[in-house]
KOLRO-93207 format. One line per 5 residues: number of its first residue (from 1); their letters; for each residue x, y, z of C-alpha. Coordinates in steps of 0.1 Angstrom, whole numbers, plus 5000, padded with zeros to 4 digits. Example, Ala and Ser with C-alpha at 12.3 -4.5 7.8 and 13.67 -1.06 7.14 Angstrom:
! residues 2
1) as) 5123/4955/5078  5137/4989/5071
This chain:
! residues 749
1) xxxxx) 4464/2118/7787  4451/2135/7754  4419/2126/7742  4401/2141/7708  4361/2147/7703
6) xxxxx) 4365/2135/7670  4382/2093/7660  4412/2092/7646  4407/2094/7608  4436/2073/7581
11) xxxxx) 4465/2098/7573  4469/2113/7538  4508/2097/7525  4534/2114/7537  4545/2136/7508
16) xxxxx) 4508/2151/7501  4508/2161/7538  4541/2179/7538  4527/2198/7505  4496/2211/7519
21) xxxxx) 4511/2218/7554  4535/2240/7533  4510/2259/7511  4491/2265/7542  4521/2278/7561
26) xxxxx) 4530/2304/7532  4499/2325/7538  4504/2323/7578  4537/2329/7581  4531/2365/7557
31) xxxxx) 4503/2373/7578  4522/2370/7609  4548/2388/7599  4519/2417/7586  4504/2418/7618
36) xxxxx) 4534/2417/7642  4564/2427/7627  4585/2432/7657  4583/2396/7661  4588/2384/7631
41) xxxxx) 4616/2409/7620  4655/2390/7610  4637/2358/7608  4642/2331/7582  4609/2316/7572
46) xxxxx) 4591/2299/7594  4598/2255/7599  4569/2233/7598  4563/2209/7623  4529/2189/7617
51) xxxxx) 4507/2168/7648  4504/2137/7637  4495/2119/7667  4461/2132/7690  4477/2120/7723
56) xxxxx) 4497/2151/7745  4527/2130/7754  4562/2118/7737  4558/2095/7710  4582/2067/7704
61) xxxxx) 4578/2067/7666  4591/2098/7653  4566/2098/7621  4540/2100/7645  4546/2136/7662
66) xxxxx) 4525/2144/7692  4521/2182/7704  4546/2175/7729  4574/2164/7708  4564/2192/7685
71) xxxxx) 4569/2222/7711  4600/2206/7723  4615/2203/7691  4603/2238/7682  4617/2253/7714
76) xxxxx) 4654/2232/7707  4650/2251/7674  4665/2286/7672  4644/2292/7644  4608/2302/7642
81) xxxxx) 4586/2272/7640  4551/2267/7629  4530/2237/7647  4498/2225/7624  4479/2199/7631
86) xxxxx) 4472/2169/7605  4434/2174/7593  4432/2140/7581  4441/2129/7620  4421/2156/7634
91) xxxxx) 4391/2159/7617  4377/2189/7593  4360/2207/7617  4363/2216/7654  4389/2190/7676
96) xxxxx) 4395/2192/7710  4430/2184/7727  4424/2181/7764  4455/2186/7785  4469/2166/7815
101) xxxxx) 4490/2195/7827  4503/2229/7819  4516/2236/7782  4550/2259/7794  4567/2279/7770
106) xxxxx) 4604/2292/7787  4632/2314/7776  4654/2281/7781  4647/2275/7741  4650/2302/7709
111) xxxxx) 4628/2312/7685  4598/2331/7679  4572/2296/7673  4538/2295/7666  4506/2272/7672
116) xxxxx) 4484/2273/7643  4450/2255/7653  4434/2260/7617  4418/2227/7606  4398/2230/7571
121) xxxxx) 4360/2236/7589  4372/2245/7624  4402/2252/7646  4416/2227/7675  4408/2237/7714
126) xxxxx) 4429/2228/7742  4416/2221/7769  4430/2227/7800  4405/2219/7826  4427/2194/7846
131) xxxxx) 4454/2216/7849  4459/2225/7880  4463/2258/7872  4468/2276/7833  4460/2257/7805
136) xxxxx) 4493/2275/7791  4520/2293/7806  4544/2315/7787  4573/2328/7810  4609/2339/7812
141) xxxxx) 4619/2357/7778  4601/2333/7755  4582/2347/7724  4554/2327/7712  4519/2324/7696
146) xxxxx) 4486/2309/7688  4464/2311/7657  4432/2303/7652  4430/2278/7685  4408/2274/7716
151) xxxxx) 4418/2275/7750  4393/2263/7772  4397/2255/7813  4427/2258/7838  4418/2256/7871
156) xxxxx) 4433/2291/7879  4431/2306/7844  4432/2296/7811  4465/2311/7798  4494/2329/7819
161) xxxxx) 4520/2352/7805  4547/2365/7827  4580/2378/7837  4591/2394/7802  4573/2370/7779
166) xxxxx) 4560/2378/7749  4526/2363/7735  4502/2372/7699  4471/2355/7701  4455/2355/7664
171) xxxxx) 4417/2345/7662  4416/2327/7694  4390/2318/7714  4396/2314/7749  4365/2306/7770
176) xxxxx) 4350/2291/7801  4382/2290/7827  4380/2291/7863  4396/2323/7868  4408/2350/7843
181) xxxxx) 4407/2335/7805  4440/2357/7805  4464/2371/7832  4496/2387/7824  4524/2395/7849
186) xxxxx) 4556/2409/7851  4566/2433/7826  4554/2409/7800  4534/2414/7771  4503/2402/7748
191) xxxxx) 4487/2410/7717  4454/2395/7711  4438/2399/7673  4404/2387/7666  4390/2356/7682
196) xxxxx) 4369/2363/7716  4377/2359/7751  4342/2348/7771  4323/2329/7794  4357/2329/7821
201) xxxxx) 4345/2329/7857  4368/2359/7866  4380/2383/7842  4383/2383/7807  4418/2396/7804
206) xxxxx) 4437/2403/7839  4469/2429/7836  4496/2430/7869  4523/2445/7877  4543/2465/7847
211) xxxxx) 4530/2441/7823  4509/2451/7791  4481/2435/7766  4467/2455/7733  4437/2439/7717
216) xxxxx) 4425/2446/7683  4389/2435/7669  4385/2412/7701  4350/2400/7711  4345/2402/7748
221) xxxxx) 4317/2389/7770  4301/2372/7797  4328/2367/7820  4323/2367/7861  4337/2397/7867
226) xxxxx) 4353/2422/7836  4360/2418/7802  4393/2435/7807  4406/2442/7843  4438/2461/7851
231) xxxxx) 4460/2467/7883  4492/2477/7901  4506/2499/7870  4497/2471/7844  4486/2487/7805
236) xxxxx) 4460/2477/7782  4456/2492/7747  4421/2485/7729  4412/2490/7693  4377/2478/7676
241) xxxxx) 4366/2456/7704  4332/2448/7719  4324/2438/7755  4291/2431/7769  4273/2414/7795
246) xxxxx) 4303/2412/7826  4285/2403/7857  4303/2438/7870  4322/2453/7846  4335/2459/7811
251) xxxxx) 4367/2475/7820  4379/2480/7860  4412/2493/7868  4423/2503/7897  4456/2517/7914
256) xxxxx) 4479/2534/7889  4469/2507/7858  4460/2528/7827  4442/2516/7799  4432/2532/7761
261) xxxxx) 4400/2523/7739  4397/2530/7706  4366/2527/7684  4351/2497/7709  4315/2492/7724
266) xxxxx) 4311/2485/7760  4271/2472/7768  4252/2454/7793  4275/2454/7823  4255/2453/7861
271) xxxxx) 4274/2477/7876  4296/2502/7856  4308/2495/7816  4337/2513/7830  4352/2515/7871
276) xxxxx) 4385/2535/7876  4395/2540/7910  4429/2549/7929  4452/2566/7903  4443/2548/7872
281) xxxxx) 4439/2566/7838  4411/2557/7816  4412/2570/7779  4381/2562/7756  4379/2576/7720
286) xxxxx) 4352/2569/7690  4332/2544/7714  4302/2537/7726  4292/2530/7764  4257/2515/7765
291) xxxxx) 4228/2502/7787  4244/2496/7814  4224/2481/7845  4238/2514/7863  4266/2537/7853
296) xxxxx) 4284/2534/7824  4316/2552/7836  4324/2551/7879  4354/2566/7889  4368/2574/7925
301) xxxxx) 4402/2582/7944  4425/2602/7917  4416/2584/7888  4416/2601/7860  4393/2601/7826
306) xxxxx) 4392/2611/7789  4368/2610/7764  4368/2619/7728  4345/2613/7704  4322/2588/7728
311) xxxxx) 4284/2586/7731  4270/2571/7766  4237/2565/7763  4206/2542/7783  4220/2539/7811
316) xxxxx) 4200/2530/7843  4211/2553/7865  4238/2576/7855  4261/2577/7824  4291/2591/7845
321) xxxxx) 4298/2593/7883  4328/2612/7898  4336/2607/7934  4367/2620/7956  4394/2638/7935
326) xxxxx) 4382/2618/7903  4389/2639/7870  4370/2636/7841  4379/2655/7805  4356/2649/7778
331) xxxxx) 4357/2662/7740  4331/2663/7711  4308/2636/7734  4277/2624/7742  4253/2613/7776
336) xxxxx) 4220/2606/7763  4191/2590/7784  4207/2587/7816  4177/2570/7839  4188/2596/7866
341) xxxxx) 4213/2620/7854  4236/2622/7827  4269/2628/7853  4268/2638/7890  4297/2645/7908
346) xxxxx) 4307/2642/7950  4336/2649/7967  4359/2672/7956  4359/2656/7915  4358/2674/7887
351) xxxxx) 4350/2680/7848  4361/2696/7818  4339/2695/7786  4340/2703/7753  4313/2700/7732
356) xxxxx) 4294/2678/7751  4259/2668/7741  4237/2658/7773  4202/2650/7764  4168/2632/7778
361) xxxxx) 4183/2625/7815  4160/2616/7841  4166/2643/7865  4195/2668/7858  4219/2668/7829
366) xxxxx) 4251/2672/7852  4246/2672/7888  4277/2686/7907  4275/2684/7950  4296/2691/7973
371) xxxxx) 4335/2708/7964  4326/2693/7928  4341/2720/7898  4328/2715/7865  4344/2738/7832
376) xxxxx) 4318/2733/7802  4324/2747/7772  4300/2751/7739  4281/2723/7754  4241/2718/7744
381) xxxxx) 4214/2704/7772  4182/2694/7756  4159/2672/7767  4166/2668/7802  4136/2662/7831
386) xxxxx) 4150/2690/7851  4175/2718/7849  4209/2717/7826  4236/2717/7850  4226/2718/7887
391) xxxxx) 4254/2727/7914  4258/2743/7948  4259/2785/7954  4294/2792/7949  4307/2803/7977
396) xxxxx) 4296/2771/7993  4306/2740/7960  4338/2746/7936  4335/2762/7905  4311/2754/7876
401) xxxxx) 4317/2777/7845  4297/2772/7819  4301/2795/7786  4290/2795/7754  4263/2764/7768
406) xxxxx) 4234/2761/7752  4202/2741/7766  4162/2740/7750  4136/2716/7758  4148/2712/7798
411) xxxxx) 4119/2707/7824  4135/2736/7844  4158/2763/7844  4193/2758/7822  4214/2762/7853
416) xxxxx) 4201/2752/7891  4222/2764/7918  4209/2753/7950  4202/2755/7978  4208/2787/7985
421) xxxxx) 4205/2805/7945  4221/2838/7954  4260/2834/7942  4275/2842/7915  4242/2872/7914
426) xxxxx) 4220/2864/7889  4217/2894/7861  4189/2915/7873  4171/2940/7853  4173/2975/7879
431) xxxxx) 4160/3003/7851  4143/3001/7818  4145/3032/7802  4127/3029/7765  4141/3002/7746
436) xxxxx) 4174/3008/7772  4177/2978/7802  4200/2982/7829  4207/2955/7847  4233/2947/7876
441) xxxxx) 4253/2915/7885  4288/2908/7902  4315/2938/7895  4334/2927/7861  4313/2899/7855
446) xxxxx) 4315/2883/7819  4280/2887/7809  4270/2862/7780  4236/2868/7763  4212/2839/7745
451) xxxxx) 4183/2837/7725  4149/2822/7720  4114/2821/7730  4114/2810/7764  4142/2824/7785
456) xxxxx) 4159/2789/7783  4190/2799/7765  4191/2783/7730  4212/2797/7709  4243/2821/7719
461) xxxxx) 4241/2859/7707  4271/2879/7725  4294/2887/7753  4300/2923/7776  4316/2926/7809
466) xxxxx) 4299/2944/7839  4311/2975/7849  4332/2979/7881  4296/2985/7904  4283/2952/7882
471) xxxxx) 4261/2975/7855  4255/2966/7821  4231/2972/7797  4214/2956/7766  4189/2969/7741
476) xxxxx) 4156/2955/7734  4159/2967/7700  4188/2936/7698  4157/2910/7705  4140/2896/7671
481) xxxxx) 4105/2892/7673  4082/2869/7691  4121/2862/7716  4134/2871/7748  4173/2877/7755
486) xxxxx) 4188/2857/7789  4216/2860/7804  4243/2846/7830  4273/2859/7843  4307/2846/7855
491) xxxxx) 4326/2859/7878  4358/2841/7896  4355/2808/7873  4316/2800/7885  4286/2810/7867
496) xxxxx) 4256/2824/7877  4216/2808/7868  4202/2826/7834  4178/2852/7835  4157/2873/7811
501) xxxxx) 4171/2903/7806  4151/2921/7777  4121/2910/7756  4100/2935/7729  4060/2913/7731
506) xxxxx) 4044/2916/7763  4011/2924/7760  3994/2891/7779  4019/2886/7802  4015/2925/7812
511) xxxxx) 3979/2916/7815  3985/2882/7836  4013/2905/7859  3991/2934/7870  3955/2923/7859
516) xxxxx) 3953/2884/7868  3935/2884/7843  3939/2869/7804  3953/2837/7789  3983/2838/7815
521) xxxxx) 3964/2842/7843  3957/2819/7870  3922/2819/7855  3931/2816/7821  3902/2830/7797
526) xxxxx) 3907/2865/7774  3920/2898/7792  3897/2921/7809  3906/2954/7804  3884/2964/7830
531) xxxxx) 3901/2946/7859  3919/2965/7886  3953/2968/7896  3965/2969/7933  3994/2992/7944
536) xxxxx) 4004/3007/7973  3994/3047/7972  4025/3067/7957  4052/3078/7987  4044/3047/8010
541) xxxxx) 4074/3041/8032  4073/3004/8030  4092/2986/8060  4100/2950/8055  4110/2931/8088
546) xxxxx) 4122/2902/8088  4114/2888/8118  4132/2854/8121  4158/2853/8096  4168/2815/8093
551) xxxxx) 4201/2820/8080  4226/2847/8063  4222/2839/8031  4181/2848/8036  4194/2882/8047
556) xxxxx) 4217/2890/8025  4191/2882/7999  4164/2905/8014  4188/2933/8013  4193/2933/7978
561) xxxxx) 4161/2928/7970  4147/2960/7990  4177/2978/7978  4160/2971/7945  4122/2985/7951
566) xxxxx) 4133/3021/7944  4147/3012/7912  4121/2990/7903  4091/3015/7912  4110/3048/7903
571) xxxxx) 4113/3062/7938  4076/3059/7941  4077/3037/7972  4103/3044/7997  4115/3011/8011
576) xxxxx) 4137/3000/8040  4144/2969/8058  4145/2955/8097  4157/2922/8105  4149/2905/8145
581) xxxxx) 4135/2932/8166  4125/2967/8154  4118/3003/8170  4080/3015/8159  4086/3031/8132
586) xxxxx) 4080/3068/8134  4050/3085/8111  4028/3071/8088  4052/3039/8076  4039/3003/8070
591) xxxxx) 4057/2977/8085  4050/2944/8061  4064/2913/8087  4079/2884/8066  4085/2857/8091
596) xxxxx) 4094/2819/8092  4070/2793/8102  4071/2755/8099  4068/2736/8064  4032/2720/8084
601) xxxxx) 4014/2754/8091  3983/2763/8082  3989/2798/8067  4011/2780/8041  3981/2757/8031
606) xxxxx) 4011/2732/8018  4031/2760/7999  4064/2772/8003  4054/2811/8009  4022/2831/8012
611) xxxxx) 4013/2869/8010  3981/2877/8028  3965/2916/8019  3937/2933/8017  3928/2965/7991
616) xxxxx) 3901/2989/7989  3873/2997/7956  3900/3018/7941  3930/2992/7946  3953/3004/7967
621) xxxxx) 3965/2975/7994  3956/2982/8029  3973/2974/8062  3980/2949/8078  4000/2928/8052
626) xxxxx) 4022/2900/8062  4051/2875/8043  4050/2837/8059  4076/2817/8045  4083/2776/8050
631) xxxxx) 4119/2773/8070  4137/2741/8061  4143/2710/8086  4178/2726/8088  4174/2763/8088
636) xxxxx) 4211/2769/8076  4198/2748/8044  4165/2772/8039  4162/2783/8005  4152/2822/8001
641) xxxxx) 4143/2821/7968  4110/2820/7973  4115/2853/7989  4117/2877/7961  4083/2860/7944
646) xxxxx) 4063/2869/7975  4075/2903/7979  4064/2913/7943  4032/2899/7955  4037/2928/7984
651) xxxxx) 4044/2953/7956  4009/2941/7936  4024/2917/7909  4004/2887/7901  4008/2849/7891
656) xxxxx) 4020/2849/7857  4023/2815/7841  4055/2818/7812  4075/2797/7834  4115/2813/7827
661) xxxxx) 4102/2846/7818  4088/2856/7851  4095/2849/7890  4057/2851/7898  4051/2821/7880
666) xxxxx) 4029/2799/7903  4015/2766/7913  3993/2768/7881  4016/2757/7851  4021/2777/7818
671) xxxxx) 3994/2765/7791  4004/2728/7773  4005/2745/7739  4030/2775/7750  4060/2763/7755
676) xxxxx) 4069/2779/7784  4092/2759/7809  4071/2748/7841  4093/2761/7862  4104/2797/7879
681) xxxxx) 4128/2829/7873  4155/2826/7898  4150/2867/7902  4129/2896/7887  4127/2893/7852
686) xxxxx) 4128/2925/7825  4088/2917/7823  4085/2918/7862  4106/2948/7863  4087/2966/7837
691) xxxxx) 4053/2957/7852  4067/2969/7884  4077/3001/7869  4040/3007/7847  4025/2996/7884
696) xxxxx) 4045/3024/7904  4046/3053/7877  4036/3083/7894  4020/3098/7862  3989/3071/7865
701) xxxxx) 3972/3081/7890  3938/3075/7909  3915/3045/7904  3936/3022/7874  3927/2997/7849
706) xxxxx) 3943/2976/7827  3924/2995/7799  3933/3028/7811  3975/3015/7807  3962/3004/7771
711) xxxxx) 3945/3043/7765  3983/3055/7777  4000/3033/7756  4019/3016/7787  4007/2979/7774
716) xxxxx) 3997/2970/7735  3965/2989/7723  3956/2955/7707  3946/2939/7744  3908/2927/7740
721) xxxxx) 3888/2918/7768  3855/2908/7783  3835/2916/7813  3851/2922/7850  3845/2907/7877
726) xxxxx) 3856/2919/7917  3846/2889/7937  3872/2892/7964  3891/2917/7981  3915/2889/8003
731) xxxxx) 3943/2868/7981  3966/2842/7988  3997/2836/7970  4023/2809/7966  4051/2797/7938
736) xxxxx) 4054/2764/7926  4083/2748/7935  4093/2713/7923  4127/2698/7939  4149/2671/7920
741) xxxxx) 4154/2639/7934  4178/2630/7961  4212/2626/7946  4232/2600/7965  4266/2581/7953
746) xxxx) 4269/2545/7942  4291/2522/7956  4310/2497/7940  4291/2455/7943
């Protein structure tokens, strides 16, 4: 039975109704044929048939047509119909039509016919909650649409389009069914414009098989599940549309199902805006992916993703997560505020961006584990808790290339690669000769230089290539005032973490590096040129034994650093290196122990490393001095960075708080008004290096102050200091360290 929300009002005459059913048809059938041509193409003009009746079935009086009689006689018709309803019958504002079972368009009848809901203040809604399952069912080969109706109910689904149907929707609104508002099967095909599909207990619009469904300036939300789901190798094409607030998602596909936004705005899904998994393909362009509960784009398996011209931004955890062989490209884009991270990758995924902008993530801008590669390219990191881009050494993750990136305003270094730091080699300053640097990295290395204040890599300068031992060199004199020039190198598609590589200023970190003294200090306060500087005496054969060696990647990093003293200290020291047990070694050498110890002992007082020493009045260091160092729960995963900051401790450097522009930055943090990045150097910087080599030069001899370098000219004559003071002759060393937070992948609800 049909039954109407609104009475049954007198009908205008006969003739009157005709004339405005016709005017009204004019303007629909023209914008039909605007909007889909290929249906409407070699068609006469379109035949009216007008409801006159508010019950569903067959109507004995032939001037009273029911919707019934109309679809039959429109579907006996090889012509293209129009069905309106009478708004003197139906009301002037919203009607409902409730149906008693399924409304079935075939491919037994001809004709492209149409539905036209329009009533002057409203549109008419069918309702098909009795139906056992759609509301409306177009099948076969039959073409067919609806304007400006509802669709409400269907104890499956509200409307059902399959085999190689064809169905426009034009400002419908299709709401509240038991299942999908929309599922489309086959190899059939839908195209919804305007109207909104909400409130369905399932999935907005549901996509099988081969078939396809394009949407154009569609309002989506609230539904059970998606907004738009696809599967097996079904299509969906989205231009101008909105979804927010799915219980799961915006968009899922899964499979090989493939699906294409343009200019739309995902929000306020619980678990992903978008979920791609199996072999789907995802394309997004000019959108934005918002506050999502979670992630705004999850993929796994092989799926694939690109993104043009998209911002993701607030979401709860992460804006992107890539698991298995997922693939990501993304193109003149945005991740902002990304509770965690801005994207992290597992597995063996993978990324390739293009002027990306990641900004004000909770943790790491991109966060790569695992086999995860990652190609970035002119991309800026600003704002981020804690480093840029943060990835496994590369001989143990895939590659991560990053050229031509810039990053400012990060809480740590622009590029973290843990745990073990030590591959691709990190440019190292080895000589500084004058204005003259030369540094060392991987044999044929792309070397790319950057710019600015604080070793953090914001703005781009140039690019050399190492020589075939890994030497290059850059000039000081290249360095504008009151900067610093960092660099990273790439070698073999993965790049290395940044380092300063050349600076002109140093005065008061010179002072904080062999003094401890002055605003850098530890201490803070103004420079005493009066304080002394510890060294060993000149020609000290210096034997570092490693005792315990956790793993290989701790030895192979000792060795290059000793292999570096001479350079450092101009032959002054003579340094070797023992690892496990050692012969005495013959003459008048110092053997400095550097051993392992448990993360819980006392001589780390809750540090990662320690350097305990001793000097006389005149400042040279005394025997016995000895390394401990905090061995991870897993020694393979033991991280020897901390290494290199405790053995310029050995070689008298001090705590120097610039964050990036020194690897004896310690505990202490850099002054609030600096600047300076709390966090570390992954190696000796050109100011370590150059301290090292003021420290060791074999023309200052005897008992040395920082005042007698400023009389030499080895550090500005502008340093000004106050009174000394020598209260201790025992120190106890240690570098800040602060670790990002567990990175773990989501699961789908």
């Amino acid at each position: 039975m049909t039954a109407l929300t609104r009475p049954r009002r007198k009908s205008r005459t006969p003739l009157l109704t005709a004339i405005l059913v016709l005017g009204a048809f004019a303007s629909v059938q023209v914008a039909t044929r605007d909007q889909h041509p290929e249906a409407s193409a070699g068609t006469s003009r379109l035949q009216p048939l007008v409801v006159l009746n508010p019950h569903l079935g067959r109507s004995t009086d032939p001037a009273q047509m029911t919707l019934l009689d109309a679809l039959t006689r429109a579907r006996e018709d090889p012509r293209d119909n129009v069905i309106r309803f009478d708004a003197a019958v139906f009301g002037s504002s919203d009607a409902t039509i409730r149906l008693s079972e399924t409304l079935t368009i075939s491919d037994e009848s001809g004709g492209h016919d149409r539905i036209d809901g329009s009533l002057p203040g409203g549109f008419v809604t069918l309702d098909g909650s009795d139906c056992p399952d759609a509301g409306i069912m177009v099948s076969g080969k039959a073409q067919f649409s609806l304007l400006n109706v509802g669709v409400r109910g269907g104890r499956i689904r509200g409307v059902l389009i399959t085999e190689n149907a064809r169905l426009n929707l034009d400002n419908v609104k299709v709401r509240e069914c038991s299942g999908p508002g929309l599922a489309v099967f086959g190899e059939a095909k839908v195209h919804i414009q305007g109207g909104a599909i909400t409130e369905n207990r399932s999935h907005g619009v549901e996509v099988r098989d081969r078939a396809f469904a394009s949407l154009e300036q569609v309002k989506l939300g609230g539904n059970g599940q998606s907004d738009l789901a696809g599967f097996n190798e079904g299509a969906i094409s989205a231009s101008g549309c909105s979804m927010s607030s799915a219980a799961d998602w915006n968009v899922v596909l899964s499979e090989e199902a493939r699906a294409s936004l343009t200019r739309c705005t995902l929000s306020r899904a619980r678990f992903a805006n978008a979920d791609a998994s199996g072999k789907a393909r995802l394309q997004i362009a000019d959108s934005t992916i918002d506050d999502s509960v979670r992630t705004g784009i999850f993929a796994t398996g092989q799926a694939t993703i690109d993104l043009t011209s998209t911002r993701l931004r607030r979401h709860g955890s992460r804006c992107v997560e890539l698991q298995d062989e997922a693939a990501a490209t993304m193109e003149a884009s945005a991740m902002e505020f990304g509770g965690e991270h801005g994207m992290v990758l597992f597995g063996k995924s993978s990324v390739h961006a293009t002027q990306v902008r990641v900004a004000d993530s909770g943790s790491h801008g991109i966060c790569l584990r695992q086999q995860a590669r990652g190609w970035f390219d002119r991309c800026v990191f600003t704002g981020n808790r804690s480093a840029g881009i943060a990835c496994p050494d590369a001989h143990e993750g895939g590659p991560v290339r990053a050229t031509r990136c810039t990053f400012s305003g990060n809480g740590m270094r622009p590029i973290c690669r843990g745990p073990l730091h030590i591959s691709p080699l990190v440019p190292t300053p080895i000589r500084i000769d004058g204005p003259q640097v030369t540094c060392m990295t991987e044999p044929k290395a792309t070397i790319e230089f950057y710019v600015d204040h604080v070793g953090e890599a914001a703005r781009y300068l140039k690019t050399v290539t190492a020589d075939g031992m890994g030497r290059f060199t850059v000039d000081c004199r290249d360095v504008p005032a009151g900067r610093v020039i960092t660099a990273a190198a790439t070698s073999e598609e993965s790049t290395s973490e940044f380092n300063v590589v050349a600076a002109n200023d140093s005065g008061p970190i010179l002072a904080a590096l062999l003094g401890d003294t002055g605003p850098l200090s530890d201490e803070g306060g103004q420079i005493r040129l009066e304080s002394l500087l510890r060294r060993w005496e000149a020609d000290t054969r210096l034997v570092f034994h490693l005792v315990n060696p956790p793993n290989s990647a701790v030895e192979r990093y000792v060795r290059f650093l000793v292999d570096r003293i001479n350079d450092w200290t101009g032959a002054s020291l003579q340094s070797e290196l023992g690892i496990g047990q050692i012969r005495r070694p013959p003459g008048k050498a110092v053997v400095l122990p550097i051993r392992y110890v448990t993360a819980d002992s006392p001589n780390l007082v809750g540090r990662g490393g320690a350097t305990f020493m001793a000097w006389d009045a005149g400042g040279s260091f005394m025997p016995p001095m000895e390394v401990v160092l905090a061995v991870a729960q897993d020694p393979r995963r033991t991280c020897p960075r901390v290494l290199a900051h405790e053995i310029g401790h050995t070689l008298g450097l001090c705590h120097a708080r610039v964050g990036l522009l020194s690897r004896m930055q310690g505990i202490t943090p850099p002054p609030k008004d600096s600047g300076y990045v709390n966090d570390f150097s992954p190696m000796m910087t050109y100011y370590d290096v150059l301290a090292l080599q003021i420290l060791h030069d074999r023309r200052n001899t005897g008992r040395l102050t920082l005042g007698r370098l400023v009389e030499k000219g080895a550090i500005p004559k502008n340093t000004a200091g106050v009174s000394a003071s020598d209260t201790f002759s025992r120190s106890l060393f240690g570098p800040g360290t602060r670790p990002a937070p567990p990175v773990t992948p989501a699961s789908r609800p």
